[in-house]
ROTORVEX-616658 format. One line per 8 residues: their letters; for each residue x, y, z of N, C-alpha, C. Coordinates in nm, 4 decimals. Layout:
BEGIN
a	X,Y,Z,X,Y,Z,X,Y,Z | ...
//
This chain:
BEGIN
xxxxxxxx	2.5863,1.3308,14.0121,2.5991,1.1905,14.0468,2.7458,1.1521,14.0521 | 2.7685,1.1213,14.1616,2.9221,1.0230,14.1677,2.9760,0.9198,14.0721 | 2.8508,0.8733,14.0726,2.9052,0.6974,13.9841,2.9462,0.5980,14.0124 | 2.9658,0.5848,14.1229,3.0479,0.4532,14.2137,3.0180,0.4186,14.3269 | 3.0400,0.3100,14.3541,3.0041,0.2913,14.5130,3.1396,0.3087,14.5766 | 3.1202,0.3215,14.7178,3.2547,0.3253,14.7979,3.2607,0.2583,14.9035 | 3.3879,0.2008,14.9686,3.3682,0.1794,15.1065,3.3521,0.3095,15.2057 | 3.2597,0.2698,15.2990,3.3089,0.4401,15.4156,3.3376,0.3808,15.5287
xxxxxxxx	3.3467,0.4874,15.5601,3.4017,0.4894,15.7330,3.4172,0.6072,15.8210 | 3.4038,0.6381,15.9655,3.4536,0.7577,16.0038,3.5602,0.7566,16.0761 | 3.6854,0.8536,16.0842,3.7439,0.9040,16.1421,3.8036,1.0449,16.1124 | 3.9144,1.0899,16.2607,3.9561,1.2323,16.2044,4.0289,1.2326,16.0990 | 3.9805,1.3285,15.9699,4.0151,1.3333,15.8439,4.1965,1.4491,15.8853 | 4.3244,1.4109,15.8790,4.4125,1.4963,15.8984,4.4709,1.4290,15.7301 | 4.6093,1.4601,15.7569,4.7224,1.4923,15.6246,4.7413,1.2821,15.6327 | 4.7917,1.2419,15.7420,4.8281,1.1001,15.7175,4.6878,1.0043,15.6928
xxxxxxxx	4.5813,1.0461,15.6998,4.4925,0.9602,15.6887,4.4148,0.9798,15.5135 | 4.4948,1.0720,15.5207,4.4793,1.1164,15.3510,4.5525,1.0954,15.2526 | 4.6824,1.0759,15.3153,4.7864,0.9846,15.2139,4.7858,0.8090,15.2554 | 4.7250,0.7768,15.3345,4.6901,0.6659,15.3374,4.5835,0.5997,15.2757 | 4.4358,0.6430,15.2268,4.3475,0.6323,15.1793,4.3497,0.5900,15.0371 | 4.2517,0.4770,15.0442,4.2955,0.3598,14.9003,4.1789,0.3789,14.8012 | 4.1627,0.3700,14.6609,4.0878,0.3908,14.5998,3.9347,0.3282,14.6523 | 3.8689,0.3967,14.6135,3.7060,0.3341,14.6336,3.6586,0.3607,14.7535
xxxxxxxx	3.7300,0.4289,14.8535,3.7479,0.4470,14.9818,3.6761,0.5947,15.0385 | 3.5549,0.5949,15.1159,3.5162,0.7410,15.1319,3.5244,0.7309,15.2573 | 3.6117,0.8739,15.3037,3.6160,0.8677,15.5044,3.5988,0.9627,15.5201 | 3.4418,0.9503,15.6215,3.3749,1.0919,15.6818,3.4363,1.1314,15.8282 | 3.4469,1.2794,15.8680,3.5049,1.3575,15.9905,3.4208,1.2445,16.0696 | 3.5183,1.2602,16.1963,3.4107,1.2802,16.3034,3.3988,1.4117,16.3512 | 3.4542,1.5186,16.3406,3.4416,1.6222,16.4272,3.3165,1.7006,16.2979 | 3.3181,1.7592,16.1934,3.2277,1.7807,16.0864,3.1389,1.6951,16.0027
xxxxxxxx	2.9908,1.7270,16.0844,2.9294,1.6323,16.0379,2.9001,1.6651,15.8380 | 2.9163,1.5491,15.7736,2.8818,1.6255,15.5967,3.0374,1.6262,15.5183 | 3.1271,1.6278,15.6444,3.2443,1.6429,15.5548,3.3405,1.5197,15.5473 | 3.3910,1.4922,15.4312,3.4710,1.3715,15.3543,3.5504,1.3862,15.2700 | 3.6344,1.2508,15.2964,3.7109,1.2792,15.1541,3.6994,1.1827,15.0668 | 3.7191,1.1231,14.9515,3.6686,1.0193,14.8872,3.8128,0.9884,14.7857 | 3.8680,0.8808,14.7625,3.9427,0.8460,14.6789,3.9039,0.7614,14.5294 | 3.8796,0.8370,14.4067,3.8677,0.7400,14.3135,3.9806,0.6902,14.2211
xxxxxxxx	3.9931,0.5839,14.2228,4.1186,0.6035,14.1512,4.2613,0.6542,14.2385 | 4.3179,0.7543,14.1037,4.4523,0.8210,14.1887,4.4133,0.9126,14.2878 | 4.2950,0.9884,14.2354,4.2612,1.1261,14.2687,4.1939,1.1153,14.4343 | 4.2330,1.2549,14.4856,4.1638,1.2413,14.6435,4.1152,1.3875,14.6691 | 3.9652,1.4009,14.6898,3.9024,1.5177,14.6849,3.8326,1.4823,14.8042 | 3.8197,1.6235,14.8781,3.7392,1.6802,14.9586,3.5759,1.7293,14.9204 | 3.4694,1.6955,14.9933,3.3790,1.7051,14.9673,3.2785,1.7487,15.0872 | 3.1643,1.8122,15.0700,3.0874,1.8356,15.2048,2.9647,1.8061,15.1264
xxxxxxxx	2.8315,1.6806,15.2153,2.6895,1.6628,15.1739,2.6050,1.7454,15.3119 | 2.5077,1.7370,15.2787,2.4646,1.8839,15.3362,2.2586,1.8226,15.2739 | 2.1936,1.8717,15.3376,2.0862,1.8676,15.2726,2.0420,2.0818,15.2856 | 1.9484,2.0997,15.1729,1.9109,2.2218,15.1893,1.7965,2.2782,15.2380 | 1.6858,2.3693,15.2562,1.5742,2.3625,15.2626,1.4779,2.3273,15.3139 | 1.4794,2.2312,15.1160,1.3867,2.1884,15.1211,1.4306,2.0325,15.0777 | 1.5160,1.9938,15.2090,1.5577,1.8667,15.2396,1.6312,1.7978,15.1296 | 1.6691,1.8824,15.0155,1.7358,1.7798,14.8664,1.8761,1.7820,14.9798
xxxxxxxx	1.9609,1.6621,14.9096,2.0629,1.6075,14.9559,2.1399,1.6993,14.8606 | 2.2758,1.7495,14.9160,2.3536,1.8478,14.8061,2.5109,1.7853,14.8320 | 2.6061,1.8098,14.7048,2.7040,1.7474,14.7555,2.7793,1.8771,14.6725 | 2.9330,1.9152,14.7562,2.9954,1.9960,14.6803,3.1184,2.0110,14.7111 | 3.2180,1.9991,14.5822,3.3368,1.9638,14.5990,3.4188,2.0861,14.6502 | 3.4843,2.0609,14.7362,3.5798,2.1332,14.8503,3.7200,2.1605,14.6988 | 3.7584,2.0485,14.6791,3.8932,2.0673,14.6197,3.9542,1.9259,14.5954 | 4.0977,1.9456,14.5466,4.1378,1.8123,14.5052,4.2575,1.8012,14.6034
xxxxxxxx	4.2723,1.7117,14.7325,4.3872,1.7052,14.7893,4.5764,1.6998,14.7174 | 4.6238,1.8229,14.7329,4.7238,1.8619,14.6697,4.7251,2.0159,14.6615 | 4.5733,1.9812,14.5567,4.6061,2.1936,14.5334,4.5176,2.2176,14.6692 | 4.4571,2.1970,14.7382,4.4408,2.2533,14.8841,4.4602,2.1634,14.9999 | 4.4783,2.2143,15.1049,4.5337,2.1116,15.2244,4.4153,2.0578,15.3258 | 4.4351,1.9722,15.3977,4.3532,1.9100,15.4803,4.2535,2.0154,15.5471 | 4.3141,2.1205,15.6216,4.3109,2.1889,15.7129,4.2191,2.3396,15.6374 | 4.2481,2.3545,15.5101,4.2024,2.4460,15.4010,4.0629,2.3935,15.3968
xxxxxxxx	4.0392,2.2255,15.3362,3.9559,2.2251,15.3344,3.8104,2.1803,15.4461 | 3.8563,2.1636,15.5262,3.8037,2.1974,15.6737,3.7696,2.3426,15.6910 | 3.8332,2.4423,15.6991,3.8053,2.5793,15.6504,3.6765,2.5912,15.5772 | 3.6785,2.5467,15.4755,3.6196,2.5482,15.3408,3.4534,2.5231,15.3875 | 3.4459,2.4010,15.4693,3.3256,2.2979,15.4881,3.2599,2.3552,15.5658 | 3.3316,2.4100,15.6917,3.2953,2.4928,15.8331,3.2203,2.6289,15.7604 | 3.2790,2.6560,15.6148,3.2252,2.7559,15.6063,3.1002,2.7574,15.5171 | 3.1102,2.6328,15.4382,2.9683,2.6097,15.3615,2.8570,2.5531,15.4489
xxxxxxxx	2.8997,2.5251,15.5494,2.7648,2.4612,15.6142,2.7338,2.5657,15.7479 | 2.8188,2.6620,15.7484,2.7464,2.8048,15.8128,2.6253,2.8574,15.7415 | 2.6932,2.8782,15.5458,2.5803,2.9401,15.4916,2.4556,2.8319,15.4861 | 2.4705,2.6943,15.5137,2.3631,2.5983,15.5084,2.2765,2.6282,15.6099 | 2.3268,2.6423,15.7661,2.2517,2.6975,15.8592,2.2107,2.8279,15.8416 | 2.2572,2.9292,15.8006,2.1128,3.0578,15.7708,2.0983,3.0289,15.6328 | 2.0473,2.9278,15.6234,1.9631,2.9078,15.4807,1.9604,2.9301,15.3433 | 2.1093,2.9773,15.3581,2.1554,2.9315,15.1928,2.2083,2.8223,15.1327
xxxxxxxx	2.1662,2.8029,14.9990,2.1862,2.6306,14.9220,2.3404,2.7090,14.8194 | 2.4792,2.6291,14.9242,2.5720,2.6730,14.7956,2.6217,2.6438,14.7028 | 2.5564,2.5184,14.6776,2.5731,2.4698,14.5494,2.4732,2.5065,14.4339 | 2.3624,2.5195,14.4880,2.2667,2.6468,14.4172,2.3298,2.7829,14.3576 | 2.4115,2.8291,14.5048,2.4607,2.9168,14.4500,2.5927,2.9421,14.3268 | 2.6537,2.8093,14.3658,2.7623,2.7967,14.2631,2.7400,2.7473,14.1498 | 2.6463,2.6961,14.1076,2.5574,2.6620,13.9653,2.4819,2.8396,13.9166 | 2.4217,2.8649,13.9956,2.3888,3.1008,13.9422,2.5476,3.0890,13.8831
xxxxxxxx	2.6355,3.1160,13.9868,2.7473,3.2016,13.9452,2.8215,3.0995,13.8195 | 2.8072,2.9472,13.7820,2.8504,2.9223,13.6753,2.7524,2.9810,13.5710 | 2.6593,2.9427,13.5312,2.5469,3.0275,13.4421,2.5210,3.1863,13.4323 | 2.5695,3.2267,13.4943,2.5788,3.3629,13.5206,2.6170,3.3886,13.4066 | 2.5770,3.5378,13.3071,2.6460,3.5956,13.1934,2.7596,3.6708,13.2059 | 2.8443,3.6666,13.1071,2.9920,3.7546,13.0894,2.9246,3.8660,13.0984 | 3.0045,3.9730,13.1187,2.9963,4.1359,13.0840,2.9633,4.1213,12.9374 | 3.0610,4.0620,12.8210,3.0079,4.0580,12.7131,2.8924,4.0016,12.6852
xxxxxxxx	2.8486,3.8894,12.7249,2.6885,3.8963,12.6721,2.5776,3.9688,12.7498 | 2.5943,4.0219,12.8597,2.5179,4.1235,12.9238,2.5333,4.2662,12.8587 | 2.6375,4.3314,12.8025,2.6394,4.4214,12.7267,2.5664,4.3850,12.6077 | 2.6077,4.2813,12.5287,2.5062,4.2424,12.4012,2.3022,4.2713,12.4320 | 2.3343,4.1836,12.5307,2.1774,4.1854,12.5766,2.1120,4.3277,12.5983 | 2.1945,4.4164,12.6485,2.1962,4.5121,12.7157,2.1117,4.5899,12.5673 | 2.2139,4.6031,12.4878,2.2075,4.6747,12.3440,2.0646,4.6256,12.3081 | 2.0460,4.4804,12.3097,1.9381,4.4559,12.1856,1.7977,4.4898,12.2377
xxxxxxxx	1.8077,4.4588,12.4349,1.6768,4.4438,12.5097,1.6179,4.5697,12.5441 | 1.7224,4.6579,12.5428,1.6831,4.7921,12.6020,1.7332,4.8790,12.5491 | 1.8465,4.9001,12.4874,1.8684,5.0636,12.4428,1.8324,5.0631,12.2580 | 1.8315,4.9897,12.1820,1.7806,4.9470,12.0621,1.6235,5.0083,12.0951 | 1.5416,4.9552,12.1549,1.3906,4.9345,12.2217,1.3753,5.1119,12.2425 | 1.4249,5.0898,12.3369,1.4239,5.2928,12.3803,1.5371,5.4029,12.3802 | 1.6110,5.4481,12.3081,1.7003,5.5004,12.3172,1.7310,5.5197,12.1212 | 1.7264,5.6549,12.1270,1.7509,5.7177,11.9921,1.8809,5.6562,11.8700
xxxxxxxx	1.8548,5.6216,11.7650,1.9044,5.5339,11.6695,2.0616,5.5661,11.6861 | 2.0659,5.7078,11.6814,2.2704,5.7364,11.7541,2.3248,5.7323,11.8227 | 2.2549,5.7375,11.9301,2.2576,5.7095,12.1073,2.2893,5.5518,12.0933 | 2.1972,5.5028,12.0056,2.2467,5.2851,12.0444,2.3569,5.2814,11.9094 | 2.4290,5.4052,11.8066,2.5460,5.3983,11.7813,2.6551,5.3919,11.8658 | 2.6608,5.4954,11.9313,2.7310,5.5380,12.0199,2.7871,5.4230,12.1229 | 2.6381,5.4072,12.1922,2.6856,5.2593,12.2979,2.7872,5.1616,12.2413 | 2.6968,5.1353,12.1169,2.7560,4.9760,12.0001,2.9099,4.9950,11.9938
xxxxxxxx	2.9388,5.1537,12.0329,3.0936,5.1859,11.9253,3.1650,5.1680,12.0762 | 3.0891,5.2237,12.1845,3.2010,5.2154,12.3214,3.1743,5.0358,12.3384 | 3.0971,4.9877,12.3771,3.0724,4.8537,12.4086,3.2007,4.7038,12.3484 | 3.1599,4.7447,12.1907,3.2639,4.6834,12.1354,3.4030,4.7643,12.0924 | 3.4134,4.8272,12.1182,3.5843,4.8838,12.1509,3.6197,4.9438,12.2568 | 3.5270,4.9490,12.3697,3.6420,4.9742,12.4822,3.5572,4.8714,12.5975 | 3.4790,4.8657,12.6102,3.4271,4.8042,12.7304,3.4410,4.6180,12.7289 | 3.4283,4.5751,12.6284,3.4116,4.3960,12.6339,3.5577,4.3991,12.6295
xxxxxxxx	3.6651,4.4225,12.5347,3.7835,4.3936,12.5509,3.8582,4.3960,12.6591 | 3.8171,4.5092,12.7365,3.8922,4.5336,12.8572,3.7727,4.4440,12.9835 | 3.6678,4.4103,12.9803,3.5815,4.3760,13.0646,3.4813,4.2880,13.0157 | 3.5088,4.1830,12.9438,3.3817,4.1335,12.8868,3.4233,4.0052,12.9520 | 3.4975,3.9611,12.9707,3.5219,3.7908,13.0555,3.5090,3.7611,13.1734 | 3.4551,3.8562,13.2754,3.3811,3.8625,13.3479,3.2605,3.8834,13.3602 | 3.2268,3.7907,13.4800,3.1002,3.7796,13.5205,3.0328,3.9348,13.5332 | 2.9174,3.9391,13.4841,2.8411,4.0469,13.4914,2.8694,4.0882,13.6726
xxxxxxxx	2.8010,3.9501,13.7294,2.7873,4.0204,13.9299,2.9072,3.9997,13.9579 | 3.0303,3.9867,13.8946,3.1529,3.9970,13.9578,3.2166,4.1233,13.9281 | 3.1884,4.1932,13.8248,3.2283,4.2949,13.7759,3.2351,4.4315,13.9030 | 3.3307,4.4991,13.9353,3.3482,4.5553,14.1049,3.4194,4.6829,14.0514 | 3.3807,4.8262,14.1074,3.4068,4.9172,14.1182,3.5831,4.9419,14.0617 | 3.6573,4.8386,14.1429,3.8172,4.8730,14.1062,3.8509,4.8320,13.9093 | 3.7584,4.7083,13.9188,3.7497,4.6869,13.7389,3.7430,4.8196,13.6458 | 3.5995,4.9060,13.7362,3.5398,5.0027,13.6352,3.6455,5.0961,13.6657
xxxxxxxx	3.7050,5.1313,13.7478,3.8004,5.1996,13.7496,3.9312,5.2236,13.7339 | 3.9882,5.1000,13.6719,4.1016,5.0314,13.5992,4.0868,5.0764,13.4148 | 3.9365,5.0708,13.4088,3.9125,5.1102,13.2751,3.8762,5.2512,13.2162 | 3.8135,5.2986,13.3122,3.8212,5.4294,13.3006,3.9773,5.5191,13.3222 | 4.0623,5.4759,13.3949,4.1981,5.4963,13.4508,4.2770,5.5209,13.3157 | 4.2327,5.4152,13.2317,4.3535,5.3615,13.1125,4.3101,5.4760,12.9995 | 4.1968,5.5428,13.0163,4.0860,5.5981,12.8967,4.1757,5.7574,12.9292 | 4.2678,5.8030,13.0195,4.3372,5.9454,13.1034,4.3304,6.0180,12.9653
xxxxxxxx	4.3656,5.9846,12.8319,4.4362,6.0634,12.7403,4.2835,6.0805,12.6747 | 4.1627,6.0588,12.6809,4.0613,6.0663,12.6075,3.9177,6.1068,12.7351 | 3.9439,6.1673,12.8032,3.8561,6.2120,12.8900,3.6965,6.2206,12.8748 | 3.6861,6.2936,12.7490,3.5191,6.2426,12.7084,3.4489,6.0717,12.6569 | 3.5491,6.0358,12.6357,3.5319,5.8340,12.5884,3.5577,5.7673,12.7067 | 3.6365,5.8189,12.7926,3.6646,5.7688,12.9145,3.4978,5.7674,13.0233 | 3.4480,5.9278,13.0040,3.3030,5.9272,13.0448,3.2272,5.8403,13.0184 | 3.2301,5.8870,12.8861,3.0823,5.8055,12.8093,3.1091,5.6306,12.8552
xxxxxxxx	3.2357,5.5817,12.8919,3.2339,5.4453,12.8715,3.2098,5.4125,13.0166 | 3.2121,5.5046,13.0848,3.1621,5.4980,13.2445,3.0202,5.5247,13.2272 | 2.9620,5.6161,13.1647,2.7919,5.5850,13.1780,2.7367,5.4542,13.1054 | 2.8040,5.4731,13.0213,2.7492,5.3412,12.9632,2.7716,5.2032,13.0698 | 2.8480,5.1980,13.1215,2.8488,5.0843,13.2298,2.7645,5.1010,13.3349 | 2.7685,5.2066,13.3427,2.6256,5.2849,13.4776,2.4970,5.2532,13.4082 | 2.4266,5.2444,13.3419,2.3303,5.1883,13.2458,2.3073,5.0786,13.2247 | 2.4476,5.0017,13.2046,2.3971,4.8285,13.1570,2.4114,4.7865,13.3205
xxxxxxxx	2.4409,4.8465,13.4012,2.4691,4.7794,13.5194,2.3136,4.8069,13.6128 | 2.2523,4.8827,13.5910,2.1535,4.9566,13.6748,2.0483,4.8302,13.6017 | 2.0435,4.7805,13.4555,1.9560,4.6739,13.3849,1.9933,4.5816,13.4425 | 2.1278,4.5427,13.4251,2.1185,4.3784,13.5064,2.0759,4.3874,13.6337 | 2.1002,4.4972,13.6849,2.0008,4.4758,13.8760,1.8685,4.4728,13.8046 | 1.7745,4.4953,13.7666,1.6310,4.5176,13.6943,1.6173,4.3518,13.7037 | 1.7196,4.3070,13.5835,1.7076,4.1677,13.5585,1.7573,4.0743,13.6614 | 1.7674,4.0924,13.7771,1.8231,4.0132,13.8510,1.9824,3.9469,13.8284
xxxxxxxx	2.0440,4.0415,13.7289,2.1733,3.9521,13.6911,2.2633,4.0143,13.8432 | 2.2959,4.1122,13.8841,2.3237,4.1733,13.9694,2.2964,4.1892,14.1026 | 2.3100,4.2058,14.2305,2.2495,4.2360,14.3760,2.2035,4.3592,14.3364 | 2.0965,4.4345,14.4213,2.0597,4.5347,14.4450,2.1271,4.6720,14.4756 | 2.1175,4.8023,14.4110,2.2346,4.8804,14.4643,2.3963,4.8215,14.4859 | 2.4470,4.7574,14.3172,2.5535,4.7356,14.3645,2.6621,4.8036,14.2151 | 2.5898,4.9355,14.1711,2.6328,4.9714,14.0807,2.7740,4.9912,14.1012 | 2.8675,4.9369,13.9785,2.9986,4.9718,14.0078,3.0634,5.0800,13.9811
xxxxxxxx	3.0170,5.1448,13.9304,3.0617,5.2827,13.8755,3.0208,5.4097,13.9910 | 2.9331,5.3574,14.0752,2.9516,5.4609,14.2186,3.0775,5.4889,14.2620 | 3.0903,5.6184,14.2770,3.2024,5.6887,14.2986,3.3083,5.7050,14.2529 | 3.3160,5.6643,14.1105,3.3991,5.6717,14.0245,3.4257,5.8054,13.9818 | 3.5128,5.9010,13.9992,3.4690,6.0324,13.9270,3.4961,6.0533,13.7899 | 3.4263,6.1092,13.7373,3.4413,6.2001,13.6135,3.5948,6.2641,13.5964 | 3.6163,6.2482,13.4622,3.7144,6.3306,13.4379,3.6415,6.4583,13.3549 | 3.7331,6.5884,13.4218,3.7111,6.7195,13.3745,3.7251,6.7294,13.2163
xxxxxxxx	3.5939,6.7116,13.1491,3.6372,6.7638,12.9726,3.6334,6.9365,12.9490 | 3.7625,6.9786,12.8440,3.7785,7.0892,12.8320,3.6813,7.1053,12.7017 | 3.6009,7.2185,12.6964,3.5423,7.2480,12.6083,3.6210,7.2702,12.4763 | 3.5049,7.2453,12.3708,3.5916,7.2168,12.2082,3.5270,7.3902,12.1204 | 3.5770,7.4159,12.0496,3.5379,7.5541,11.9798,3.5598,7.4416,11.8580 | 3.4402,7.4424,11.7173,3.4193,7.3874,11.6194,3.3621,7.4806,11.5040 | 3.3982,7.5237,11.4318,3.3578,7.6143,11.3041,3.2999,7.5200,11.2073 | 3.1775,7.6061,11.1595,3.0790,7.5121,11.0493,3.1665,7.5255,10.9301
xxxxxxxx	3.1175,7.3676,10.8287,3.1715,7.3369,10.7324,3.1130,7.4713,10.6249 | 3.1319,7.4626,10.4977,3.1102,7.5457,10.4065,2.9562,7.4531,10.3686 | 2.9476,7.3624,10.3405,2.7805,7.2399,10.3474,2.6831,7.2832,10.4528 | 2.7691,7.2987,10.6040,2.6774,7.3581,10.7069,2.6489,7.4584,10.7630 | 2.7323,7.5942,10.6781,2.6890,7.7110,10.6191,2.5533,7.7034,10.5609 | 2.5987,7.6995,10.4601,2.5106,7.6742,10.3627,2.3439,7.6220,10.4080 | 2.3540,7.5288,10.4488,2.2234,7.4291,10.5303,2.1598,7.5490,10.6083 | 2.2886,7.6120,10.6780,2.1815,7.7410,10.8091,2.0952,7.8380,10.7623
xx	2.2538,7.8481,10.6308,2.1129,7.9924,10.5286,1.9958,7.9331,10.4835 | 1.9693,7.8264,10.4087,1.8854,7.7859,10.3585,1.7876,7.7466,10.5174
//
């Protein structure tokens, strides 16, 4: 909801008709139908209304004249009311992507919903120990569906001196990522860790303790 009433009017929305524009004042294009700018107060924002669908009236803010330009947000409008004509709602969509979960609480979720549930009591050590020390710190403040191949590979990149933690923290992202597609947090086939390669681990030679001696004879 806006909150106010306004005067309107139409004409072409350019740069002087935008530093001219007086509070309370909303002036729609003529050339874009939906698109306006509205002055409350000091402030002067760009806006496009749009209905969707299933005919709801949608309104969604372009920007605040200053940090983008007339002409930007014309750009902007031309391009939300393309996705309006093949039938996407983007203010729908920009309410998903605010609600959308971090990497960190999709990893959390990840742990409690599914590998806790099925996956052997050391195996959901293991995750717990990469998750919270290498994966949320370096990747948890992002959006789960924003999270993109060059991320996972920025993190695996940094892991060079630890080649087997560097793995494991790449499957483990191959895993929580393959769940959020399950759960719809994700698009379909958009695992980020495709084509990421493996780093070569050199095999370890380990001699039993004198305890795990012992344990074999017995």
């Amino acid at each position: 909801r806006l909150g106010f009433v306004m005067a309107t009017g139409k004409v072409k929305i350019n740069k002087s008709v935008v530093d001219r524009i007086e509070p309370g004042t909303t002036l729609w294009d003529t050339e874009i139908k939906g698109f306006c700018v509205r002055c409350q107060r000091r402030d002067k924002a760009f806006w496009v209304k749009y209905r969707n669908h299933a005919m709801r009236q949608r309104w969604v803010k372009l920007g605040l004249y200053g940090k983008i330009t007339v002409e930007q947000a014309r750009q902007e409008a031309r391009k939300l009311l393309g996705m309006v004509a093949a039938g996407i709602d983007p203010a729908a969509r920009r309410e998903a992507i605010r609600q959308a979960p971090s990497v960190k609480q999709c990893a959390l979720d990840f742990l409690q919903q599914h590998a806790e549930l099925r996956l052997k009591p050391k195996t959901v050590q293991q995750y717990r120990a990469l998750i919270n020390k290498v994966i949320i710190p370096r990747l948890g403040q992002l959006k789960i569906q924003d999270m993109c191949r060059q991320d996972v590979a920025g993190l695996h990149g940094s892991l060079v001196a630890t080649p087997m933690q560097a793995n494991r923290a790449l499957a483990v992202i191959s895993k929580m990522s393959n769940w959020a597609e399950l759960k719809g947090l994700r698009p379909e086939n958009s695992n980020p860790c495709r084509l990421v390669p493996h780093y070569k681990e050199n095999k370890r030679t380990r001699y039993l303790t004198a305890d795990e001696l012992r344990a074999l004879g017995n």
